[in-house]
Backbone as a printed PyTorch tensor [residue, N CA C, xyz], in Angstrom:
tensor([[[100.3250,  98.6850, 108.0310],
         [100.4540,  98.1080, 109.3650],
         [ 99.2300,  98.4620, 110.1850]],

        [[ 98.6220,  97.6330, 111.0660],
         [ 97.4070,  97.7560, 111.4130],
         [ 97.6930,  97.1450, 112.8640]],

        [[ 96.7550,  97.8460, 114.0030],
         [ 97.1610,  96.8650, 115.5680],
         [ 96.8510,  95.4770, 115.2640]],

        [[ 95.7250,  95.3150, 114.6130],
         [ 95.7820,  93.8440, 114.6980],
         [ 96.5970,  92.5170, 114.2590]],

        [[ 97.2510,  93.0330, 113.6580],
         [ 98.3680,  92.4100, 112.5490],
         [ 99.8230,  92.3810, 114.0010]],

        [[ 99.7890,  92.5340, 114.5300],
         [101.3270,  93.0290, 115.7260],
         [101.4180,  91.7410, 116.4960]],

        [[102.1220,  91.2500, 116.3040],
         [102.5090,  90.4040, 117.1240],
         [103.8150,  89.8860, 117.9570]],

        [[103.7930,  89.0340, 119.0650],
         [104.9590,  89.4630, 120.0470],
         [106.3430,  88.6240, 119.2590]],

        [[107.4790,  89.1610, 119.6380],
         [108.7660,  88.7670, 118.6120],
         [108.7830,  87.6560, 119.1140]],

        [[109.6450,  86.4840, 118.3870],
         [109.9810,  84.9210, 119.1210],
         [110.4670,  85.1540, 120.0420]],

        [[110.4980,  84.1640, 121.0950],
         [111.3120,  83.8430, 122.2350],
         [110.4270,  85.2220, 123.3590]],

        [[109.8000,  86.2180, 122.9720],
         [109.1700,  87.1190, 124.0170],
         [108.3370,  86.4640, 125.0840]],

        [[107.5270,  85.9510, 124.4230],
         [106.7810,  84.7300, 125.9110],
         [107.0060,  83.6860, 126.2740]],

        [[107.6810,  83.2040, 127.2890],
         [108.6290,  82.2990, 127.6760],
         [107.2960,  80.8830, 128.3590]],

        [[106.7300,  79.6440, 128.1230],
         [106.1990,  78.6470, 128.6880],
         [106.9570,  78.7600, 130.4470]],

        [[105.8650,  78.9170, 131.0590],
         [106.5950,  78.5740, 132.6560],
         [106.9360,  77.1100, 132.8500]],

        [[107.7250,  76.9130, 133.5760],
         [108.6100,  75.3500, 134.0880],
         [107.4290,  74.8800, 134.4890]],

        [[106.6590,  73.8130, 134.5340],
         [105.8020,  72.8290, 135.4820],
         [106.1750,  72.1040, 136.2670]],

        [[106.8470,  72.0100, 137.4730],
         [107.0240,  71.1040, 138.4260],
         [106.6710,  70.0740, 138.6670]],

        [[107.0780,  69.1420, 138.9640],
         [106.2460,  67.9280, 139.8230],
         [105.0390,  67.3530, 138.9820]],

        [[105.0100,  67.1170, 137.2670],
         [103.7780,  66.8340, 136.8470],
         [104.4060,  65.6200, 135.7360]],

        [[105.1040,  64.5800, 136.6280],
         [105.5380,  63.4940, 135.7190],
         [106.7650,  63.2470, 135.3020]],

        [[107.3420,  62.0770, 135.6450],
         [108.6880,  61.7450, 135.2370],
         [108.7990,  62.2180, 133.3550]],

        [[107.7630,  61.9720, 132.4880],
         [108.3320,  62.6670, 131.1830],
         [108.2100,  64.0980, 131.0770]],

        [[107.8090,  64.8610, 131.9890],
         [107.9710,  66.7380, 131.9830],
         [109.5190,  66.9560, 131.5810]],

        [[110.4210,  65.7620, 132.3780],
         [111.4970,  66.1190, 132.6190],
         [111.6650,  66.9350, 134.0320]],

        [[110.5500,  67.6710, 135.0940],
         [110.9090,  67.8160, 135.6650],
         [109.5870,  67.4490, 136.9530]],

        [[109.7460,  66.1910, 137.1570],
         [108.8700,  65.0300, 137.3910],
         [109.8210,  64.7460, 138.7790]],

        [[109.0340,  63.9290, 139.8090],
         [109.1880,  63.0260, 140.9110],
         [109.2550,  64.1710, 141.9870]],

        [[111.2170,  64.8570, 141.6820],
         [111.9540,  65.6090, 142.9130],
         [111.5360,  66.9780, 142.4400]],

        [[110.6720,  67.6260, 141.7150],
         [110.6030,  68.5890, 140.5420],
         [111.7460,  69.2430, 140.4940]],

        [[113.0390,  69.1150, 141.4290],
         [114.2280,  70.1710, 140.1430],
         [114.5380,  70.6130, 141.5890]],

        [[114.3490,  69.7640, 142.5430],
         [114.7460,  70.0110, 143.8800],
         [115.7700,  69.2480, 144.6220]],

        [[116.3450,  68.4980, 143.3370],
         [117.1940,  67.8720, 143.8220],
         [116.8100,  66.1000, 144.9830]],

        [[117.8340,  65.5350, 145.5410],
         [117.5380,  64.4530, 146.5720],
         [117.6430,  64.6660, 147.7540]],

        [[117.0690,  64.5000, 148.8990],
         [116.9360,  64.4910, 150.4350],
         [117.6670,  66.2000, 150.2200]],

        [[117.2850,  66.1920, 152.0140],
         [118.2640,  68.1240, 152.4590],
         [117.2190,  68.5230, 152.6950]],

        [[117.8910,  69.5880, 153.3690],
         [116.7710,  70.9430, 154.2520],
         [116.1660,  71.6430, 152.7420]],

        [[116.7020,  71.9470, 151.7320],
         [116.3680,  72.6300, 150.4060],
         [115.2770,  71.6960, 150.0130]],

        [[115.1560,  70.1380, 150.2650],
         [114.1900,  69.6420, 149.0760],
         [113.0750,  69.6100, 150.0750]],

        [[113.0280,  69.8570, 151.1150],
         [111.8420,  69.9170, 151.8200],
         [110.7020,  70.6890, 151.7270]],

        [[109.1380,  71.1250, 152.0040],
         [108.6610,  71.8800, 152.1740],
         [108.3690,  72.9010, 153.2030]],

        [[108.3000,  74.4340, 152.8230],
         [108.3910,  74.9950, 154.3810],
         [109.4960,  75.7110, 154.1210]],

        [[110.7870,  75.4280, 153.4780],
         [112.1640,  75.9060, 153.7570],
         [112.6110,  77.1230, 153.4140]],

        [[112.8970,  77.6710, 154.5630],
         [113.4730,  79.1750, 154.0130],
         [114.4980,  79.3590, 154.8570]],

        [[115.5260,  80.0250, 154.4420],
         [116.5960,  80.3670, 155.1950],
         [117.1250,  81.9960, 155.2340]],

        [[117.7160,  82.6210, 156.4380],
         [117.8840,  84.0320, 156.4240],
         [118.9820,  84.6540, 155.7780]],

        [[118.6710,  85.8550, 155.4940],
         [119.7410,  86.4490, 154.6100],
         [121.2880,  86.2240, 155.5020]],

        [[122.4330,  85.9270, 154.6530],
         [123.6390,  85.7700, 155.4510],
         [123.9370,  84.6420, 155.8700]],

        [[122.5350,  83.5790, 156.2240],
         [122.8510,  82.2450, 156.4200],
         [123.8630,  81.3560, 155.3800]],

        [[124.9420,  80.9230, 156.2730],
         [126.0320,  79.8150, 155.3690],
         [126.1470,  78.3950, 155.8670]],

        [[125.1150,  78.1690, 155.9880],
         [124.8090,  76.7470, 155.9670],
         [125.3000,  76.0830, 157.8570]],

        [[125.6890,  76.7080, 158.8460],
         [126.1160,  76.6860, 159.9230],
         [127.9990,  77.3290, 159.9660]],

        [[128.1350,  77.6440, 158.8360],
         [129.2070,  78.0840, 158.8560],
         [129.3600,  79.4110, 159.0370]],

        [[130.7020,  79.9590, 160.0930],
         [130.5010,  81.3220, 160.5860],
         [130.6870,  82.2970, 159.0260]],

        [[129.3110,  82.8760, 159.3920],
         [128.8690,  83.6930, 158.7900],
         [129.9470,  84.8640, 158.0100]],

        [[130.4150,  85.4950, 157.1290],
         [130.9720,  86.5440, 156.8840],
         [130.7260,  88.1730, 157.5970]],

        [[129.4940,  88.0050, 157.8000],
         [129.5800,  89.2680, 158.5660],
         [129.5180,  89.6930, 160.5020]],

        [[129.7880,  88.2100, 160.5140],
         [130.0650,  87.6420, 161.8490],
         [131.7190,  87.8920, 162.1930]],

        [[132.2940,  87.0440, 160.7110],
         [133.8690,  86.9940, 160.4660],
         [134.6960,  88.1570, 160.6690]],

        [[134.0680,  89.0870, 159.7950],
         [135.1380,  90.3350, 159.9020],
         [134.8320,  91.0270, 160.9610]],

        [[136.1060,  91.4540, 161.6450],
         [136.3240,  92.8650, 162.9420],
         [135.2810,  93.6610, 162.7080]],

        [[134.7520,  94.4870, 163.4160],
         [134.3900,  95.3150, 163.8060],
         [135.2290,  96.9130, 163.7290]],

        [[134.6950,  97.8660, 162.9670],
         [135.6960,  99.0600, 162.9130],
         [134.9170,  99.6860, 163.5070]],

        [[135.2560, 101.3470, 163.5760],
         [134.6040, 102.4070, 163.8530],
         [134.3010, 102.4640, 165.0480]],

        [[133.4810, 103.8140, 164.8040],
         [131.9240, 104.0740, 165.8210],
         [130.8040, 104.6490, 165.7210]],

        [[129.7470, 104.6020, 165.2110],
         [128.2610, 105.0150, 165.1780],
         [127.9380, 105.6640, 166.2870]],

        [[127.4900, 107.1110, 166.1710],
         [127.6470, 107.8920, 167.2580],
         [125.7830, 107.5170, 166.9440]],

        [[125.2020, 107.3510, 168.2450],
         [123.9430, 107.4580, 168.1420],
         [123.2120, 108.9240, 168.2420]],

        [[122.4190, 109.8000, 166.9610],
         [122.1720, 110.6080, 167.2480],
         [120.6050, 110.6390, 167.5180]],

        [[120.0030, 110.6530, 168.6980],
         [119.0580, 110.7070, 169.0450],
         [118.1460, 112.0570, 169.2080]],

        [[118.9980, 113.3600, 169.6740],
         [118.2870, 114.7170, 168.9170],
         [118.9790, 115.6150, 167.9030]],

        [[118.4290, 114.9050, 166.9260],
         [119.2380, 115.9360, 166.1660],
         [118.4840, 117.0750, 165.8730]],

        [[119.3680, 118.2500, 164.9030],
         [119.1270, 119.5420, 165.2740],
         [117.7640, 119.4830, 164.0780]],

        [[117.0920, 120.7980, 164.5610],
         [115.8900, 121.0300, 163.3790],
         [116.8110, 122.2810, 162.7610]],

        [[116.5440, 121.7990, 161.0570],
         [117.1490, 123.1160, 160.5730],
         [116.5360, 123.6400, 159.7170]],

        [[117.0530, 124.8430, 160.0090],
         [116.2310, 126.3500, 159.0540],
         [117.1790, 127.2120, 158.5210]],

        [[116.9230, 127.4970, 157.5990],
         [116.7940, 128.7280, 156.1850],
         [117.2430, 129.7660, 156.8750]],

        [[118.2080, 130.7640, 156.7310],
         [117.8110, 131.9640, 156.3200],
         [116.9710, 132.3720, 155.4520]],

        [[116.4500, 131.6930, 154.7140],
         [115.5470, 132.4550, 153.3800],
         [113.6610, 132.2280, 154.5780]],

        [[114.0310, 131.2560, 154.9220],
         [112.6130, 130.9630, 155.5890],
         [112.4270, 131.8590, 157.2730]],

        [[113.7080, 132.1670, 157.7330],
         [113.4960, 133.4360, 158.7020],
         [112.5880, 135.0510, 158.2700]],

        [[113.5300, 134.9610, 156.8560],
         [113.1380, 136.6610, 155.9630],
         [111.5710, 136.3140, 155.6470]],

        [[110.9310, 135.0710, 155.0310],
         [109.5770, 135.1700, 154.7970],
         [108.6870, 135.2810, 156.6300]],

        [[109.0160, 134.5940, 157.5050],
         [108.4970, 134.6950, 158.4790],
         [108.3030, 135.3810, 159.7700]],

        [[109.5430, 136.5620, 159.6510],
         [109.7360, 137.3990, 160.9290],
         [109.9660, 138.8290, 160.1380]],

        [[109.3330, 139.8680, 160.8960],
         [109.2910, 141.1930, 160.8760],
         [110.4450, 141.8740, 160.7890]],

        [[111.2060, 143.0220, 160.1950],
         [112.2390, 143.2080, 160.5680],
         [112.2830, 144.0630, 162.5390]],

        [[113.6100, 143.5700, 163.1340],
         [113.8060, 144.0650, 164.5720],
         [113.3280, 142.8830, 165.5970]],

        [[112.4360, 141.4270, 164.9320],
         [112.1620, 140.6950, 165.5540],
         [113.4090, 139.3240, 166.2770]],

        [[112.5790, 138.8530, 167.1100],
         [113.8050, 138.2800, 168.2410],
         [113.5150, 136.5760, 167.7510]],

        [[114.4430, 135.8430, 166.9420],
         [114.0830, 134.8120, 166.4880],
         [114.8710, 133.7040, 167.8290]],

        [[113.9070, 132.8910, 168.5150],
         [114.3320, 132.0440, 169.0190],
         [113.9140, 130.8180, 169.1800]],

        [[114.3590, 129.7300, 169.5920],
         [113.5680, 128.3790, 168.8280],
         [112.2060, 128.5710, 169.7900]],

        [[111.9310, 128.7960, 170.3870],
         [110.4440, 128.8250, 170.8420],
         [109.4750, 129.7170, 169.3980]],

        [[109.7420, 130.8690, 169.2520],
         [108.7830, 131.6780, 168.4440],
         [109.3020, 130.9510, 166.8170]],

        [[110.2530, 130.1510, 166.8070],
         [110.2660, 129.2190, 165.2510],
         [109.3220, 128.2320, 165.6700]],

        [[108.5690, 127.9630, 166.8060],
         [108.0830, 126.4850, 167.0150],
         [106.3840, 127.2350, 167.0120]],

        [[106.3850, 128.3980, 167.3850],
         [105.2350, 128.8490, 167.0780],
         [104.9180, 129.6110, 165.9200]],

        [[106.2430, 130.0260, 165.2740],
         [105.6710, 130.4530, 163.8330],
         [105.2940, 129.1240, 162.8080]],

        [[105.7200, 127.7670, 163.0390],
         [104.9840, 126.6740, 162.8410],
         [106.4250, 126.1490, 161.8620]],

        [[107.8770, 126.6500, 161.7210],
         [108.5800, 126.3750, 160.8800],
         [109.4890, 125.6240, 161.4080]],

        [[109.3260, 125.0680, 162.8050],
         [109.9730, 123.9070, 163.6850],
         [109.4100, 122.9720, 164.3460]],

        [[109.2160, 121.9210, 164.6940],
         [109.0340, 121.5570, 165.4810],
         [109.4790, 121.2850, 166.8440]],

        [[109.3360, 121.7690, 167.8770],
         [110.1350, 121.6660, 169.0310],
         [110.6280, 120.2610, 168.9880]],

        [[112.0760, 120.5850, 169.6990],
         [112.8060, 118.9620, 169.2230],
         [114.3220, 119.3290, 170.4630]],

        [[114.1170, 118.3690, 171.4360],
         [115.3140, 118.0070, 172.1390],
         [116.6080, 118.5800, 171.7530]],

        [[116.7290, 118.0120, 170.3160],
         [117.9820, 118.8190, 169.5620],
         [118.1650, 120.2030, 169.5310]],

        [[117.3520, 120.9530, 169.5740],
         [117.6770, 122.3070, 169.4220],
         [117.8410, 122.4170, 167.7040]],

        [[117.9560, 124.1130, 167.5770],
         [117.9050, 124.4540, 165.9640],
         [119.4040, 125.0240, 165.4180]],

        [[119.4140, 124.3890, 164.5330],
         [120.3090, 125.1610, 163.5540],
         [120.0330, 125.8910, 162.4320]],

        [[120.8130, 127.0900, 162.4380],
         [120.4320, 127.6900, 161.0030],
         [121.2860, 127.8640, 160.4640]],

        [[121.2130, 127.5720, 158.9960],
         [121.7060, 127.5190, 157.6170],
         [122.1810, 128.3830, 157.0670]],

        [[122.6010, 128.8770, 155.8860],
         [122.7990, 129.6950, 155.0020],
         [122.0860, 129.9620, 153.4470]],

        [[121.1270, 129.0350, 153.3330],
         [120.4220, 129.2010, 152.0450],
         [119.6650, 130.2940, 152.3270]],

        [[119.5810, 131.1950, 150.6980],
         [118.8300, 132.3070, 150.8090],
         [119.1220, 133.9240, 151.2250]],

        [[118.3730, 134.4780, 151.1310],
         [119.0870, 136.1970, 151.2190],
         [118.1160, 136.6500, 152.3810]],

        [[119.0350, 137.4270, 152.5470],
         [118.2450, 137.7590, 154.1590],
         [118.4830, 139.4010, 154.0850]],

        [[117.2830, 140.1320, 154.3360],
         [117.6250, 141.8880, 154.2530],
         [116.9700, 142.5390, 155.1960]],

        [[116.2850, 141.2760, 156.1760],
         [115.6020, 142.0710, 157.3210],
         [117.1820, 142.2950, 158.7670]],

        [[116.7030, 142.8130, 159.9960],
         [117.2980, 143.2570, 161.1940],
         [116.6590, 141.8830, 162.2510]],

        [[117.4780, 141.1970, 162.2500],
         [117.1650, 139.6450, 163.0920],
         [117.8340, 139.4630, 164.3680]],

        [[117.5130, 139.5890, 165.6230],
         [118.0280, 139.2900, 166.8440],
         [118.0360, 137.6750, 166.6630]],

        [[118.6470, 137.1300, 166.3950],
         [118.5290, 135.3160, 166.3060],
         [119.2770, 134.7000, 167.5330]],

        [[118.6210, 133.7760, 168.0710],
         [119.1250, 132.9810, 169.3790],
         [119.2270, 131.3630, 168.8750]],

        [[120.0110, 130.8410, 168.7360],
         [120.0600, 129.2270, 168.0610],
         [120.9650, 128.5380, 169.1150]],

        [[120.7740, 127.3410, 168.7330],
         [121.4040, 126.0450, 169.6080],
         [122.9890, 126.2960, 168.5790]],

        [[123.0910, 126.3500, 167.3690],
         [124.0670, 126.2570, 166.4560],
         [123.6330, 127.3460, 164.9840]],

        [[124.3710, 127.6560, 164.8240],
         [124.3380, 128.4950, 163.4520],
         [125.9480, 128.4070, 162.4350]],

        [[125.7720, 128.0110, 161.0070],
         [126.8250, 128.1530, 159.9770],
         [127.3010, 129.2530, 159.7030]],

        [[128.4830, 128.9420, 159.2980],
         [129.4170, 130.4400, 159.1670],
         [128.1940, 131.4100, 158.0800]],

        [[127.8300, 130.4600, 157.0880],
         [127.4320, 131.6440, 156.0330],
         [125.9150, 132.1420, 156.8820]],

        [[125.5790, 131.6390, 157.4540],
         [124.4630, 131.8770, 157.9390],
         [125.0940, 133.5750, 158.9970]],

        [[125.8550, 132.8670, 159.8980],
         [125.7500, 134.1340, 160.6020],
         [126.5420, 135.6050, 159.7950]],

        [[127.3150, 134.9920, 158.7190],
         [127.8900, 136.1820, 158.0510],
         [126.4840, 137.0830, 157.3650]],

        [[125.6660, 136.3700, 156.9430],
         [124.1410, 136.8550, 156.2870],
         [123.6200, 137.7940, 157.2220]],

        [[123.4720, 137.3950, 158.5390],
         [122.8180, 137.8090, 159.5200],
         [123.1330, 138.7550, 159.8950]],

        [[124.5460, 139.0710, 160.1760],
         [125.3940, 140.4370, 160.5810],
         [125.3630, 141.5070, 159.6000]],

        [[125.3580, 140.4860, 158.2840],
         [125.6200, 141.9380, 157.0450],
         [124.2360, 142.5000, 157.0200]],

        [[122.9530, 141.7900, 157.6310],
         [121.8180, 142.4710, 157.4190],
         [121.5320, 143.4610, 158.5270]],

        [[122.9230, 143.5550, 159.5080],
         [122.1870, 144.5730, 160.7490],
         [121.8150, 143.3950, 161.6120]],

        [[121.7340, 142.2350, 161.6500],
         [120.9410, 141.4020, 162.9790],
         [122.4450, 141.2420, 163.8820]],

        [[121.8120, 140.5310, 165.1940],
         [122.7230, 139.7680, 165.9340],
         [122.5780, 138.2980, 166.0340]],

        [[123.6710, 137.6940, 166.5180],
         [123.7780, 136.3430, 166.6010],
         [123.9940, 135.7330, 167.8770]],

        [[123.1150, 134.6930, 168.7970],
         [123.8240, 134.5290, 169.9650],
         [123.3890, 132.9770, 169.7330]],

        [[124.1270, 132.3850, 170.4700],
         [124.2350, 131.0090, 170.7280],
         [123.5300, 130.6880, 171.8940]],

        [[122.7020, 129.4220, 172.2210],
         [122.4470, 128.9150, 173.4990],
         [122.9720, 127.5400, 172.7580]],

        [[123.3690, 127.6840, 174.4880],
         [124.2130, 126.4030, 174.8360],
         [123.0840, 125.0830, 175.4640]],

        [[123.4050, 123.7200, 174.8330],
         [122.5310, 122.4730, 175.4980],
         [122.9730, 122.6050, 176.4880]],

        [[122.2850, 121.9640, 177.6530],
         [122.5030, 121.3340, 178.5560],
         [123.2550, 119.8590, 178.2240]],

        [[124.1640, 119.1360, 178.7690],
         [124.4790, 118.0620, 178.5260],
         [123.8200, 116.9700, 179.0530]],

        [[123.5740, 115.9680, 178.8970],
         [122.3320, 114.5080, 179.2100],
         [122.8780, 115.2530, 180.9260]],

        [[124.4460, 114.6480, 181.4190],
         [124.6240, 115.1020, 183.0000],
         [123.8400, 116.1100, 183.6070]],

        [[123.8650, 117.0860, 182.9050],
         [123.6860, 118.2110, 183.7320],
         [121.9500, 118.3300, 183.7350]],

        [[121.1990, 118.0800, 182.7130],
         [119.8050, 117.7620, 182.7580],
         [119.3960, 116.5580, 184.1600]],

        [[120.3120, 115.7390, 183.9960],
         [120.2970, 114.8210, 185.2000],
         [120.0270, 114.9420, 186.1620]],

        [[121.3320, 115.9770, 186.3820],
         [121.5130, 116.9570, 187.7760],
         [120.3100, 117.5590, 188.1400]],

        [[120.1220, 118.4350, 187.1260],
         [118.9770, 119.0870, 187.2470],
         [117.1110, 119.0830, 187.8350]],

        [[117.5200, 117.8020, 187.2600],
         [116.0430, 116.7910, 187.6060],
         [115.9930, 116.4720, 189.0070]],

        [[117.4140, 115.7310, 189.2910],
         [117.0450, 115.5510, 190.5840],
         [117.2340, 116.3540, 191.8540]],

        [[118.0070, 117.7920, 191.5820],
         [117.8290, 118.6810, 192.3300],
         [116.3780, 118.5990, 192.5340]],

        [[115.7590, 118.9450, 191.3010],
         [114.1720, 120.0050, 191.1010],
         [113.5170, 118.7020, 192.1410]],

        [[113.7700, 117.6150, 192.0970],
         [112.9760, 116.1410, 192.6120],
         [112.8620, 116.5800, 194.2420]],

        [[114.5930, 116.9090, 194.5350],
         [114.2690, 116.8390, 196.2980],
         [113.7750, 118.2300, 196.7980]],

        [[113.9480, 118.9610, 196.1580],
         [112.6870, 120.2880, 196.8360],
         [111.3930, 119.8470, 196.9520]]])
């Protein structure tokens, strides 16, 4: 057996259809487009879901649920990525995660996780923290405190107090 000898199995390369090149092609005059209609025209495209003016199916069915829009969501972090980045006795709070470069400051505020082993002494301040996370945290000697968001209202408030001074 030699490459040059190889050749492709029957039926592997298929002749493409020729359109429009003569009533004996067989697919000659309308090329395979059928008579008159928006389809045999040129130009024609139609959008996904389109049924011909008929109400649509995803028009048809109800409406369920609700899609909560989450617009900040939380940045999240590691316990395993606290232990590579903070000293033990250090005060982890989303500002010094945004300058140790392992957050990006974000509306949402941070959550931390539970992946990973943690054996340093961590003062941690978070928007949210997981059970296994803070069980990690305590068994290493750290503390755990929560800050609380502000709610969209109360930022509101806030603004326009700060506005009329």
């Amino acid at each position: 057996m030699d490459l040059s000898t190889l050749t492709k199995a029957p039926g592997a390369r298929k002749k493409r259809k020729r359109l429009g090149r003569g009533s004996s092609s067989g697919t000659g005059q309308t090329a395979g487009r059928g008579e008159k209609g928006q389809k045999s025209r040129s130009g024609y495209s139609r959008r996904g879901g389109f049924e011909g003016g008929q109400m649509p199916l995803h028009r048809r069915l109800p409406k369920r649920g609700f899609h909560q829009d989450v617009r900040f969501p939380f940045a999240l972090v590691n316990v395993e990525r606290l232990e590579c980045a903070f000293e033990s006795g250090a005060e982890v709070t989303p500002e010094t995660l945004a300058a140790a470069g392992i957050v990006e400051p974000s509306k949402g505020g941070v959550k931390i996780l539970g992946r990973g082993e943690l054996t340093k002494k961590l003062a941690v301040k978070a928007n949210a923290i997981s059970a296994g996370a803070r069980q990690k945290i305590e068994a290493a000697g750290g503390t755990v405190e929560l800050i609380r968001i502000p709610s969209w209202r109360e930022a509101k408030a806030k603004r326009s107090a700060e506005e009329e001074r």
